[in-house]
N, C-alpha and C positions, 0 to 999 in steps of 0.2 A: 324698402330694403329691410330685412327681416334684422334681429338684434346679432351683432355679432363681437369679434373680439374686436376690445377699442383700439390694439398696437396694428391691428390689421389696415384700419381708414388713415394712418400717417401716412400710406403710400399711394401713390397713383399708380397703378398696373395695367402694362400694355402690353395687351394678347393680340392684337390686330391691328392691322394698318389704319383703322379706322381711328383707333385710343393715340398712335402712334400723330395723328394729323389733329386729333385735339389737343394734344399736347405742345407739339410743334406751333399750333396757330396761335395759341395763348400767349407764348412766351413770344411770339412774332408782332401780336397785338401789343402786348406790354411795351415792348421795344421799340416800337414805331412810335407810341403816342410820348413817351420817356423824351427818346430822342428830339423829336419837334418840338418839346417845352425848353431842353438842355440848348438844339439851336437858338430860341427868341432871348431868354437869359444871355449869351453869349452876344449875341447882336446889342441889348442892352448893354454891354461891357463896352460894346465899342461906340457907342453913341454915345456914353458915358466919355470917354477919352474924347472921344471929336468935340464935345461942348466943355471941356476942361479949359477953366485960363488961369488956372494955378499947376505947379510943380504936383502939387497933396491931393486927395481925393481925401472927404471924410472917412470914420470908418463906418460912418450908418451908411452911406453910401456904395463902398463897397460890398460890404457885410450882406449887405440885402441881394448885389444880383451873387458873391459870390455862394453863400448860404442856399440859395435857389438850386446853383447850378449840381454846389455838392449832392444835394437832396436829389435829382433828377441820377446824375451818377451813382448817388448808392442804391438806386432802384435796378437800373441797367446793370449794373456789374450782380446783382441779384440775380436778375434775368437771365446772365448770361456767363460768369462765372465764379457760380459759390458750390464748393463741395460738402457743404455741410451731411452730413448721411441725410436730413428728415429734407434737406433744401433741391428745389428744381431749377434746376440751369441748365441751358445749351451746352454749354461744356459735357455734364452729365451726360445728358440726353441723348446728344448726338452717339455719343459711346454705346451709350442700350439699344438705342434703334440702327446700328453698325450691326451689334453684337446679335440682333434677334432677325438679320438679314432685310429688314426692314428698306437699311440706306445701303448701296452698295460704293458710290464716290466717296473716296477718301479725299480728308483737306489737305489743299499744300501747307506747305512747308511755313511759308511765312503766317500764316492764318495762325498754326498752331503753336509757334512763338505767341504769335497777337494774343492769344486766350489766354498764354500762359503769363503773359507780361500783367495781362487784365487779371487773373486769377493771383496774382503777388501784392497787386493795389488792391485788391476785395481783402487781403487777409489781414496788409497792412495799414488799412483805413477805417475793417469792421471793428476793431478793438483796442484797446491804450496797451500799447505795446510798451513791457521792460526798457527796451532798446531806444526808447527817447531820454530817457535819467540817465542810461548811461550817455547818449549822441554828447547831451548836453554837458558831461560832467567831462568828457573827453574834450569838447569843446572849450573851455574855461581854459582846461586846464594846458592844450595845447597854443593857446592865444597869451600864454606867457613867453615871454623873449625866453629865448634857447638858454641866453646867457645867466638868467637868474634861476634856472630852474631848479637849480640843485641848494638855493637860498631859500627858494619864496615858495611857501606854503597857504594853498587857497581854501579858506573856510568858509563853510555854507554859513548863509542868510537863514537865523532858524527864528529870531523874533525881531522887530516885526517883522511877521509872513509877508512879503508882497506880491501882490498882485498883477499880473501882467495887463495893463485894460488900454489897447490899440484906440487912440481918437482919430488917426488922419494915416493913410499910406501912401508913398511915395506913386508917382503917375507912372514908373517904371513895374511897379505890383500889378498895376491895372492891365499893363501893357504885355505882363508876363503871364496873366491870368489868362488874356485873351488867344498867344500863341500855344497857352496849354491845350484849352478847351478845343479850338479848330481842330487841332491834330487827331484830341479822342473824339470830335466829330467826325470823321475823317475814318478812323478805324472802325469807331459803333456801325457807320453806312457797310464798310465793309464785311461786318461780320452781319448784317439785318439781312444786307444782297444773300451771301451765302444761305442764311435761313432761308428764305424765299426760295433760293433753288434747288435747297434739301426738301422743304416742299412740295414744290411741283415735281419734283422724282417720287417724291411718294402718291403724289397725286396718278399721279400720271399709271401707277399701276394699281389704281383701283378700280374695280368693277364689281357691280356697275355704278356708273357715278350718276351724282345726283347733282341737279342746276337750279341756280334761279335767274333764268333764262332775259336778259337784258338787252334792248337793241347797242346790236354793233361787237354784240360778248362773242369775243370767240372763245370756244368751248372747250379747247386745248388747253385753254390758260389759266393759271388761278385768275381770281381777278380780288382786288384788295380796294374795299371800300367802307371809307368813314359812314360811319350812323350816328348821327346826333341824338344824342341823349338827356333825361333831366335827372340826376340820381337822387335816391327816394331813400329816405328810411327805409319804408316796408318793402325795398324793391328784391330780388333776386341777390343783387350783390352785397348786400347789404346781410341779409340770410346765411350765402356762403360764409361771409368774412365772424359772423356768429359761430357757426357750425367748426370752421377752421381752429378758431381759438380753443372749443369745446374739444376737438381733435387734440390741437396741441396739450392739452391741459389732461388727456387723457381719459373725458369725462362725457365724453359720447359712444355709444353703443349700436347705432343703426337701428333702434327701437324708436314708436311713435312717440312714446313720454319723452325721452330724450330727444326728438327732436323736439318736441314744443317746449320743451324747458329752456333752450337756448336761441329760438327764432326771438327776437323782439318784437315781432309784430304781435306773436300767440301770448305772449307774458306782459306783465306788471314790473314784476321785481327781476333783473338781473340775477344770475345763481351767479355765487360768491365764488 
């Protein structure tokens, strides 16, 4: 690719159904592999609780499958719905490949609640939102009897600072953790189905299509299969995620200098 403008490579552009099914599959890839780490964490919650003979869980115990699960959720809700302008989500997505006639099924109804419930937990979980100083200060202050309130005046805690540091949480935390998680597994299944069948509609009007022809494949159908992998420094992914950053940072140009400046395999020194 010849040197061009850097604000240009922030965007993925889909002129063709073809761009339209790389894009769709990635984000289908992503979400699948997301998903199946988010269910075994969850299953560890409840294996967790079935070998519990105390009331308490520690909190390295907790901490550990719940820390996991977060981490696989904020990948998915990534995935699937962040409107960042420079960010790729299904939310997005599906809107431009509507928009360019690509997709012609519209979603129901409830789906489009679902994104948008997802798309209010991406916004209120990607940042330290105002709105916890006040939840809390509202909190305090509403957990004074009715009857003193017009006496009793609550002053913050300014020295010493303390620190909140959880050692043990109640088996009921574990147990509330576990009926959160099922349900967004529950929803994730139904929003990955939906991608699959926005998929195969776009598959489905491609020609000519290309296979890799598998007994028993029938040829109508996507067909969705794990590849085991060993991941490399010097691999492919490894490059993009180089390239990406270089993107972000507005310091790539589609020129070959520039791309060896920021491959790790071609360099020494990282550019600063």
């Amino acid at each position: 690719m010849s040197k061009g403008s850097k604000q240009h490579f922030k965007q993925f552009t889909i002129d063709n159904i073809y761009d339209a099914c790389v894009a769709l599959a990635s984000l289908i890839s992503g979400v699948t592999i997301n998903l199946e780490k988010y269910q075994e964490y969850s299953d560890e919650a409840v294996a967790l609780i079935n070998s519990a003979d105390k009331p308490f869980v520690s909190a390295k115990e907790y901490d550990n499958i719940n820390d996991k699960l977060l981490y696989r959720q904020h990948e998915m809700l990534k995935l699937i719905a962040d409107h960042q302008s420079s960010s790729f989500s299904y939310i997005d997505l599906r809107a431009v490949l509507v928009k360019k006639k690509l997709l012609s099924t519209d979603l129901d109804e409830e789906l489009k609640q679902l994104l948008n419930e997802l798309l209010d937990v991406r916004n209120w979980t990607f940042h330290n939102p105002q709105s916890l100083m006040v939840a809390a200060k509202e909190v305090v202050e509403k957990n004074i009897p009715e009857e003193l309130r017009e006496i009793v005046q609550c002053a913050p805690q300014i020295n010493p600072v303390l620190i909140r540091k959880v050692v043990s949480y109640e088996l009921v935390f574990l147990g509330s953790l576990v009926i959160h998680t099922e349900r967004r597994i529950k929803q994730f299944q139904s929003i990955l189905a939906r991608m699959k069948d926005d998929y195969q509609e776009m598959f489905d009007s491609v020609e000519p299509k290309s296979f890799t022809l598998l007994p028993g494949t029938d040829l109508t159908k996507v067909q969705y299969i794990e590849r085991p992998v060993v991941s490399r420094l010097d691999d492919l992914s490894s490059d993009t995620s180089q390239i990406s950053m270089a993107i972000q940072k507005s310091k790539y140009d589609g020129s070959e200098d520039s791309f060896k400046d920021w491959v790790v395999r071609l360099q020494t020194d990282k550019p600063e």
